[in-house]
KETIMI-85989 format. One record per residue (C-alpha): residue in three letters; x, y, z. Coordinates in steps of 0.05 Angstrom, whole numbers, plus 5000, padded with zeros to 4 digits. Each point is the difference from the previous one (the first is absolute). Layout:
AlaXYZ/...
***
This chain:
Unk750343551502/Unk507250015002/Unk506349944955/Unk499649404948/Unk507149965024/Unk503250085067/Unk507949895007/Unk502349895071/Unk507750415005/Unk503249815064/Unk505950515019/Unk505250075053/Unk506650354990/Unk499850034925/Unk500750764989/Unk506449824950/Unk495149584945/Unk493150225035/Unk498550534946/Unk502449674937/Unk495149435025/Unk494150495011/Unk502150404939/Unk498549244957/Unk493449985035/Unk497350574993/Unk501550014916/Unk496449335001/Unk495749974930/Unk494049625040/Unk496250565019/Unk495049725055/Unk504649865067/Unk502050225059/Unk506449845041/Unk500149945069/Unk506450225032/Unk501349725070/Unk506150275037/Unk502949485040/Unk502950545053/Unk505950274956/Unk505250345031/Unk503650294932/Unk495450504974/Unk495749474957/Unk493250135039/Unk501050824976/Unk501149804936/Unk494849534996/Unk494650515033/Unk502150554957/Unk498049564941/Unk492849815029/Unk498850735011/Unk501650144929/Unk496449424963/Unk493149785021/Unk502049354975/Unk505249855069/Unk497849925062/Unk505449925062/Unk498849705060/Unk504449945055/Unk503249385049/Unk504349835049/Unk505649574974/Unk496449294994/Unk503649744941/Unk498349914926/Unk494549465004/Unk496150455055/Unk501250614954/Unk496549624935/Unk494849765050/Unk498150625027/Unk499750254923/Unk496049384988/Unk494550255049/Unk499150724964/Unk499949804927/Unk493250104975/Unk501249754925/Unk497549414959/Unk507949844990/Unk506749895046/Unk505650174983/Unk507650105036/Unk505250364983/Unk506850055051/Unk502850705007/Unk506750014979/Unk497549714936/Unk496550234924/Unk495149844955/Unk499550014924/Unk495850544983/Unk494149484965/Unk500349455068/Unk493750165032/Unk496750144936/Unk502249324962/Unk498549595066/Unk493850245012/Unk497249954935/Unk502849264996/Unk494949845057/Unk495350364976/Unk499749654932/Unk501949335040/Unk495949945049/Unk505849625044/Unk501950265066/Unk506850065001/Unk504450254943/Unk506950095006/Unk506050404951/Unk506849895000/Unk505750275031/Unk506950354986/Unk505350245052/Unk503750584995/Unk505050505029/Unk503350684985/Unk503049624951/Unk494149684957/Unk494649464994/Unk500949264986/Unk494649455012/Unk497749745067/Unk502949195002/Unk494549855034/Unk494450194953/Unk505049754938/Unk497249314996/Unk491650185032/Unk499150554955/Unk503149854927/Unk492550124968/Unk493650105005/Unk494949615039/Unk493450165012/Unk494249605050/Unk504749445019/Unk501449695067/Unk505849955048/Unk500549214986/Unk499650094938/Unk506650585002/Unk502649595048/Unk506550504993/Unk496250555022/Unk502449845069/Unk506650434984/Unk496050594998/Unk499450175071/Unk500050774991/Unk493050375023/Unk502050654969/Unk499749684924/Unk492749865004/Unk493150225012/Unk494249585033/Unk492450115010/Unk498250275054/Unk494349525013/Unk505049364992/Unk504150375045/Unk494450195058/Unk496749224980/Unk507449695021/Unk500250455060/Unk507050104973/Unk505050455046/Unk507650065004/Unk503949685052/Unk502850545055/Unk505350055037/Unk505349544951/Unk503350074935/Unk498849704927/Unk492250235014/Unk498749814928/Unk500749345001/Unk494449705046/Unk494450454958/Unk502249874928/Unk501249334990/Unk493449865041/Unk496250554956/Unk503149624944/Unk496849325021/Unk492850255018/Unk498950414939/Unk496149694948/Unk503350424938/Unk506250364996/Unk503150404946/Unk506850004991/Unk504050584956/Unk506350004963/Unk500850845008/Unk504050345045/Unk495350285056/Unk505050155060/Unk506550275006/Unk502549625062/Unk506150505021/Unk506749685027/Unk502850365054/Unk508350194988/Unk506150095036/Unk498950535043/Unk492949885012/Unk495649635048/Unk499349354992/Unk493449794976/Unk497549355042/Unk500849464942/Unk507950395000/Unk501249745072/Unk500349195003/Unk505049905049/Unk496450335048/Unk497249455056/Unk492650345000/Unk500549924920/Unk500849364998/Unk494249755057/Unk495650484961/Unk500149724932/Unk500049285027/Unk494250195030/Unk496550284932/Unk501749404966/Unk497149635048/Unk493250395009/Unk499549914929/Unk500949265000/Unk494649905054/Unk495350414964/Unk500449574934/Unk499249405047/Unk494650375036/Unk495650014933/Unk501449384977/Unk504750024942/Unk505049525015/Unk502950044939/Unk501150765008/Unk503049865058/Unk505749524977/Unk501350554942/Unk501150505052/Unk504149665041/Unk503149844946/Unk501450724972/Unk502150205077/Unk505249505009/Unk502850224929/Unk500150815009/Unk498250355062/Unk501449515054/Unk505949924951/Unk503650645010/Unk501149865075/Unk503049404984/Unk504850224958/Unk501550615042/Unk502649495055/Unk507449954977/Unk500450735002/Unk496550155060/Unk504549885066/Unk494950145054/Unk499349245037/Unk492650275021/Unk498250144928/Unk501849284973/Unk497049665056/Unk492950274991/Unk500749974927/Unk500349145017/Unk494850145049/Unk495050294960/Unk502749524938/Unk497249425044/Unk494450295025/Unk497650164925/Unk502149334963/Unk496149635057/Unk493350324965/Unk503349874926/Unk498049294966/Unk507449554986/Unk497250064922/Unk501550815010/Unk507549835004/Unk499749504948/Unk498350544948/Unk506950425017/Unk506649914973/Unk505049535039/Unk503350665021/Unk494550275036/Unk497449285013/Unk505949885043/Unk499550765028/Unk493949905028/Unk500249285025/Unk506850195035/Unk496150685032/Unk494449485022/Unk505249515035/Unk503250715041/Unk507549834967/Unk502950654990/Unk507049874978/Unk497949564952/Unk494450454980/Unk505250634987/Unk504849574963/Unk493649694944/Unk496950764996/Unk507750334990/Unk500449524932/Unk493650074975/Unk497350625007/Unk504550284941/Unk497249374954/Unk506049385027/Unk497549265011/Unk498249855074/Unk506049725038/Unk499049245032/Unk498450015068/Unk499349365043/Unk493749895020/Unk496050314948/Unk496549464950/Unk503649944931/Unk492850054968/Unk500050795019/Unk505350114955/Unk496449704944/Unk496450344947/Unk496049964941/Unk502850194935/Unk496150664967/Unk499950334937/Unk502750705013/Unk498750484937/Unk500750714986/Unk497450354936/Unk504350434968/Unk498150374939/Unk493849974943/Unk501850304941/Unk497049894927/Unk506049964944/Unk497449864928/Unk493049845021/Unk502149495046/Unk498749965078/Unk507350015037/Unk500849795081/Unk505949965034/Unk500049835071/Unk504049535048/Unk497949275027/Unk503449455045/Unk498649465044/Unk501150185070/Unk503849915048/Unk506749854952/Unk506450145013/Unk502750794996/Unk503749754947/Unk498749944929/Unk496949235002/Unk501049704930/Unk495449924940/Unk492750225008/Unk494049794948/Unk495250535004/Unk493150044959/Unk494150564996/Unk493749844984/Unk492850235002/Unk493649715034/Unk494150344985/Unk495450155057/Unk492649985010/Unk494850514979/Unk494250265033/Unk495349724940/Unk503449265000/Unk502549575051/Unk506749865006/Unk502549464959/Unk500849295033/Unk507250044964/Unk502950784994/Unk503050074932/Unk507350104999/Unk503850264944/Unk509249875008/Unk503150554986/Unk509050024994/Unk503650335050/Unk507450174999/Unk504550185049/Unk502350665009/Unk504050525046/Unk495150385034/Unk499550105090/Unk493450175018/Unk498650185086/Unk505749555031/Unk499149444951/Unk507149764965/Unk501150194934/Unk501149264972/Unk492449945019/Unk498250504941/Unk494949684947/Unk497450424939/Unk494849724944/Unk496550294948/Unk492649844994/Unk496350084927/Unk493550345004/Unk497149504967/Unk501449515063/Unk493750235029/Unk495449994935/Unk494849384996/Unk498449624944/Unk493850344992/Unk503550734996/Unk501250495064/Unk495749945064/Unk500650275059/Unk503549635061/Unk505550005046/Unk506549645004/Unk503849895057/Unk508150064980/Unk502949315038/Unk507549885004/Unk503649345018/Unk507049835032/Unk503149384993/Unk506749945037/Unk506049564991/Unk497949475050/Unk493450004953/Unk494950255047/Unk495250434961/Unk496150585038/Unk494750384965/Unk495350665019/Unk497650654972/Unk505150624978/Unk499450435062/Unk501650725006/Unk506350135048/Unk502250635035/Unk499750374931/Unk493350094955/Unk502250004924/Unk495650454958/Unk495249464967/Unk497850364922/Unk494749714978/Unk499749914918/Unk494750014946/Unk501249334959/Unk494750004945/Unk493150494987/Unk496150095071/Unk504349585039/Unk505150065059/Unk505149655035/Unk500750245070/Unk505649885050/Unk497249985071/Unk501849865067/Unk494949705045/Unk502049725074/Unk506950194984/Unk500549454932/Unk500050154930/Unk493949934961/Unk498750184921/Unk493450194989/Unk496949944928/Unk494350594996/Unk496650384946/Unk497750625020/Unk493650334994/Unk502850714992/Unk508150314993/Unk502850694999/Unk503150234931/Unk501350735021/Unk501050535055/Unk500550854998/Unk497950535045/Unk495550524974/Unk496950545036/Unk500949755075/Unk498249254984/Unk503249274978/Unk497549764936/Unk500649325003/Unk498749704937/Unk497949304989/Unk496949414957/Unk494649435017/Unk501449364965/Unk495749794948/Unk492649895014/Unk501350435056/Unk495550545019/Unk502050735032/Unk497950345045/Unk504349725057/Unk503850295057/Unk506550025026/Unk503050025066/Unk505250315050/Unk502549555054/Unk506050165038/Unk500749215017/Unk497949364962/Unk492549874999/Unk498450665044/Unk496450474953/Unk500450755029/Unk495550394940/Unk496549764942/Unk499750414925/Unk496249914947/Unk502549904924/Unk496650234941/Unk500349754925/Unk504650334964/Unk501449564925/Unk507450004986/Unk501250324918/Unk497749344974/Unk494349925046/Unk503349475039/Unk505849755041/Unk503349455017/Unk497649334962/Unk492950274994/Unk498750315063/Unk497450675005/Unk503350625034/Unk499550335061/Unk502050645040/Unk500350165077/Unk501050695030/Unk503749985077/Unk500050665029/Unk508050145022/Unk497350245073/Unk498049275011/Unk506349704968/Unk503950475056/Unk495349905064/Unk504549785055/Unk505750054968/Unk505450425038/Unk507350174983/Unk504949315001/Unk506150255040/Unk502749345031/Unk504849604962/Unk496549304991/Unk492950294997/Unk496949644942/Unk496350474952/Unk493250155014/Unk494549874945/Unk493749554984/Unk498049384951/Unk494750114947/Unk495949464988/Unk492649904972/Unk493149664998/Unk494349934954/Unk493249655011/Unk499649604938/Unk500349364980/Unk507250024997/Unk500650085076/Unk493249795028/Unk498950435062/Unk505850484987/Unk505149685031/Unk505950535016/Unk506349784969/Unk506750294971/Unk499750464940/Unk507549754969/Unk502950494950/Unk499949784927/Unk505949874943/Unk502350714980/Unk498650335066/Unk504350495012/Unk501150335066/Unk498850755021/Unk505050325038/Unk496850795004/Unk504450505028/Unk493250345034/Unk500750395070/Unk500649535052/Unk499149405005/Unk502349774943/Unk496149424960/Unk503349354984/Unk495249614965/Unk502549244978/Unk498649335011/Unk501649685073/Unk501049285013/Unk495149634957/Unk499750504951/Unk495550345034/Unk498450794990/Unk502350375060/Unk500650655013/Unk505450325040/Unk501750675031/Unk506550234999/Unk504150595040/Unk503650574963/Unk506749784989/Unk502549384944/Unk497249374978/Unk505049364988/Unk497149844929/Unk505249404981/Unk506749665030/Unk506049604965/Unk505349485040/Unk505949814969/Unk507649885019/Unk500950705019/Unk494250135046/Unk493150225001/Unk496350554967/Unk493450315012/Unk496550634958/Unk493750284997/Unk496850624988/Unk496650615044/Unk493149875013/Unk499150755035/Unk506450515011/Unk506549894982/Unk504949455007/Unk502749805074/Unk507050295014/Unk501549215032/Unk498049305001/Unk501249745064/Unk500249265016/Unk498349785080/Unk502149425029/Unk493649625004/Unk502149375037/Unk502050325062/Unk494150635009/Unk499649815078/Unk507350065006/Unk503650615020/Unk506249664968/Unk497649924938/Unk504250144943/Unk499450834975/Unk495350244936/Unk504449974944/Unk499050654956/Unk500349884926/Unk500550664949/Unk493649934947/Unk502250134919/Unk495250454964/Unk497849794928/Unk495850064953/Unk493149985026/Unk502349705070/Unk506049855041/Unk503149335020/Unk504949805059/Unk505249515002/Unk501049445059/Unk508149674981/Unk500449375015/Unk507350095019/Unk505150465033/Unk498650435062/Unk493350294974/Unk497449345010/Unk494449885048/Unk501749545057/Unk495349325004/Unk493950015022/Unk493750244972/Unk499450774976/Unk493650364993/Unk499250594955/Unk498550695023/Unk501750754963/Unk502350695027/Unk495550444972/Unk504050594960/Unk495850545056/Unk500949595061/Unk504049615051/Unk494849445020/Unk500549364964/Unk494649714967/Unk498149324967/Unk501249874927/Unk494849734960/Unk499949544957/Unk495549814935/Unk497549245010/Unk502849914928/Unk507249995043/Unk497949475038/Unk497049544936/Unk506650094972/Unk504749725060/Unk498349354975/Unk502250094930/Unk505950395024/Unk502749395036/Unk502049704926/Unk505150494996/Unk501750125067/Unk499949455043/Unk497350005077/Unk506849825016/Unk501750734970/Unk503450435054/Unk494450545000/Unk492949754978/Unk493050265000/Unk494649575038/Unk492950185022/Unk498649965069/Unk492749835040/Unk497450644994/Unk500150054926/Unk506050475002/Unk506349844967/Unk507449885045/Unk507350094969/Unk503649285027/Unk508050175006/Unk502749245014/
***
């Protein structure tokens, strides 16, 4: 029998990345695979390097092909994988450590038949999160379908996933040869046919950027003419094959998603690109596709690309060049005879953007940003805004024929969220007591609405969505047992009313193990166990608890106590050493399960931390433990380099300032801030060195706010010179820094010259405005 799981490597001429790829492989915590190296007929040294690898590790095998391109080479690897799984992974590319072993055991536990992680880029310079997996992989999903993730068509990427190998052999699935954008005709297909797919918020594939100097990758090389036939032709293989089983729906949606991204790029390029050849088969491909594409397709864009692509259809290039030169940087479409007044047209939205949770006094804080658009770019008179609450079904009650609402007062404030004006800035306050019932506290879920009224007195309503930044959302204990949670599901905020079965009151390591310490609320019974996922709703290992009475015999409002040992060797399994800047910190969520009649059928769910937890921050040998509660409140658990730990941060007038303490070793010798906006550019501004302070018990640096020290705008990420080395590293940061942005922005406004905000990958970013 062969390998559970087989990953397909295709190589040719990647000798400069080849062996950091390989190097990711081979470390790979999933112990049961094989990779299958095929060497597409290098001619830089790649196939030695790859052969020298198989002959040292059982686990490689190479074999060997004239150059046929990359969907021959997976194809060929295809045919020799002998495992239960299939995976792909490109060769100038990494893995996480934990990718194989997290996917796996998703479908494993699943049963689906595709699951699929998400996906950062990076360079020599660091790590930041893959725009197209931003929106398709915010959470966790587990056993849905692709109409049901209808967005899930973004994620066109092979090398983020693995499949069954029976759905795979049962599709008689293969890779196109001979043309670019291979990935394309197989996922979104795959994606259609599958009856389950899991979908994963953590970063499985490091999806490298080649830089000046370098290569261009394929996706680097649009305005080449073979580029563009190739991906029109992808698109369209994919389109067929959604008509081909059925879904019309699916279909629109792609088409859809195609005209507004990758057939996109091309059209945007056309200003730019001078070659008469190029633009004429980009409007002879852009008719032959929008012939296949139903008229309601172009109905969903906006009037910029509406009038794009109707112009591309009619062959009228000047006109064409002149509509995509104003509105691929965000301008209105120009008029231009001939084109219906009814494409410019379009339907007023709600566009939101959640800015901070916070909990002052006992109250729940959000700030955020909300208009009616389109308006005018300038600032467009007096605007009523309201918040208020629905409440939303349960699983043991229907939905109510009439959701309850509760109003809530909103005032205007100062804040600029993504590229949202700062006259669109709303902050209320919301009691906990908003969310109690008559009859006491019972669990539920609200869904956090927000209304716009302009001053032509056309209201628009929707949810609170999260925007380009994700807030830290505290959760809050508001009376004995019970919880108010901020979370974020499909990208709106909800506040979910919970009272736990079970919370952590304590942490310490003694003699090689986590004691988690813990209470069951009252009527409760122990034993139960808890659990170590590195994603939401994936469990990796189970432990057991065991009684242990607190000095009164109880804790908690009746409940009794409990205590769980975790081994430190399974805390730091997979973890390896975090060297790029913008590499979030690695670590795991505890949560728990018991079988009584508290949780009938021991339901796994989030062990929160209790009032009065306090965190543990051991300087042990490395990694270091930082044990506090994530997003949610939730325990996590996460393993930290030698070097400092950012502990708290202050804005004012003058600048920023960040401290912390040494978790292992001594302080760093700098704090370096990166330029984070601009990683793919070789013009990007320098790292700005800042000197660290030592005192008492820690150090702090400064960031002025003025004069020449003074970073230039942009977005900053934070990295540290270690005081024995040259290499910079990231800088990491307790999640108590991010809890407190919100709060912060009382006394420091967003529009403060230098500003903290958290970014999509649960790190936190200096602003300089």
């Amino acid at each position: 029998m062969g390998a559970l799981l087989s990953v397909v490597v295709p190589i040719y001429n990647v000798a400069r990345y080849l062996t950091e790829c390989l190097d990711s492989l081979a470390a790979q915590t999933h112990a049961d695979v094989e990779f299958i190296l095929v060497d597409d007929g290098s001619t830089d040294g790649s196939g030695d390097i790859a052969a020298a690898r198989a002959a040292a590790d059982p686990r490689f095998q190479l074999i060997r092909q004239p150059n046929r391109g990359l969907g021959a080479a997976r194809n060929t690897g295809i045919r020799a994988a002998t495992g239960d799984y299939l995976a792909f992974a490109d060769s100038d590319d990494v893995l996480p450590l934990y990718a194989y072993e997290v996917l796996v055991g998703t479908l494993e536990s699943t049963g689906s038949q595709i699951v699929s992680g998400n996906v950062a880029l990076f360079n020599s310079r660091g790590l930041w999160q893959s725009p197209l997996h931003r929106g398709t992989h915010r959470q966790t999903w587990l056993g849905v379908r692709l109409r049901s993730r209808r967005n899930l068509v973004y994620d066109r990427l092979a090398c983020n996933k693995v499949f069954r190998r029976d759905f795979w052999a049962d599709h008689d699935l293969w890779f196109p040869e001979g043309v670019r954008y291979e990935d394309i005709p197989v996922t979104i297909p795959a994606y259609a046919l599958a009856e389950t797919i899991d979908v994963l918020p953590v970063v499985v594939y490091h999806w490298r950027q080649r830089e000046a100097g370098a290569e261009e990758s394929i996706s680097q090389r649009q305005a080449e003419v073979a580029n563009l036939v190739d991906r029109f032709a992808a698109v369209r293989s994919a389109s067929r094959a959604l008509a081909a089983v059925g879904d019309r729906a699916m279909k629109k949606h792609y088409d859809t998603t195609a005209l507004r991204s990758d057939l996109r790029m091309f059209l945007h390029l056309l200003p730019d690109v001078a070659d008469a050849g190029y633009r004429q088969r980009f409007l002879e491909l852009a008719g032959e596709f929008l012939t296949e594409v139903e008229p309601v397709v172009l109905d969903r864009l906006d009037p910029g690309l509406r009038v794009a692509w109707r112009l591309a259809a009619e062959g009228r290039l000047p006109e064409l060049l002149t509509v995509v030169t104003a509105t691929r940087t965000g301008g209105a479409p120009p008029a231009v005879s001939g084109v219906p007044v009814a494409l410019y047209r379009t339907k007023p939205r709600l566009r939101t953007a959640l800015g901070s949770v916070t909990w002052p006094d006992g109250r729940l804080q959000i700030s955020g940003n909300a208009l009616r658009a389109p308006t005018s770019t300038g600032r467009p008179g007096p605007m009523l805004r309201a918040l208020w609450l629905r409440e939303q079904g349960q699983a043991r009650r229907p939905l109510p024929a009439r959701a309850q609402s509760r109003l809530l007062r909103s005032r205007t404030v100062q804040p600029a969220v993504d590229d949202l004006p700062a006259w669109s800035g709303f902050a209320a306050s919301i009691p906990a007591r908003a969310l109690r019932s008559a009859a006491g506290w019972r669990p539920g879920t609200w869904l956090v609405m927000t209304g716009v009224v302009d001053r032509a007195g056309q209201p628009t309503t929707g949810p609170v969505q999260v925007g380009e930044i994700v807030p830290a959302l505290p959760a809050a204990w508001v009376a004995p047992g019970v919880r108010i949670v901020p979370v974020l599901h499909d990208g709106a905020l909800r506040l979910r009313v919970e009272r736990p079965v079970a919370w952590a009151t304590a942490v310490r390591v003694h003699d090689d193990h986590l004691v988690i310490g813990g209470a069951v609320v009252a009527g409760g019974t122990v034993p139960l166990t808890l659990t170590l996922s590195r994603t939401p709703q994936v469990v990796w290992r189970r432990y057991p608890t065991t009684a242990e009475p607190g000095p009164d015999g109880t804790t908690g409002p009746g409940g009794a106590a409990f205590s769980c040992r975790i081994p430190l060797a399974d805390l730091r399994a997979g973890v390896g050493p975090q060297t790029a800047v913008g590499t979030p910190v690695q670590g795991w969520l505890v949560g728990c399960a018991t079988g009584d009649g508290l949780d009938p059928g021991g339901a796994d769910r989030e062990l929160p931390v209790g009032d009065g937890f306090v965190e543990l921050h051991p300087a042990v040998e490395w990694p270091g433990l930082l044990v506090e509660p994530a997003d949610h409140g939730q325990l996590s658990v996460r393993l930290l380099p030698a070097g400092p730990l950012v502990t708290w941060a202050s804005v004012d007038d003058s600048g920023l300032t960040l401290g912390g303490a040494c978790v292992v070793g001594g302080a760093p010798s700098l704090v370096v801030l990166r330029h984070a906006a601009d990683l793919r550019d070789a013009a990007a501004p320098a790292d700005r060195e800042l000197p660290v302070e030592a005192v008492d018990e820690g150090w702090l640096v400064r960031v002025p706010a003025t004069g020449p020290d003074r970073p230039d705008p942009g977005r900053w990420w934070f990295g540290f010179r270690p005081a024995d080395g040259d290499q910079v590293r990231e800088l990491p940061m307790s999640l108590r820094v991010r809890e407190g942005l919100g709060l912060a922005d009382a006394a420091a406004p967003r529009s403060a010259p230098v500003r903290l905000v958290p970014d999509r990958l649960h790190r936190v970013a200096l602003v300089s405005s």
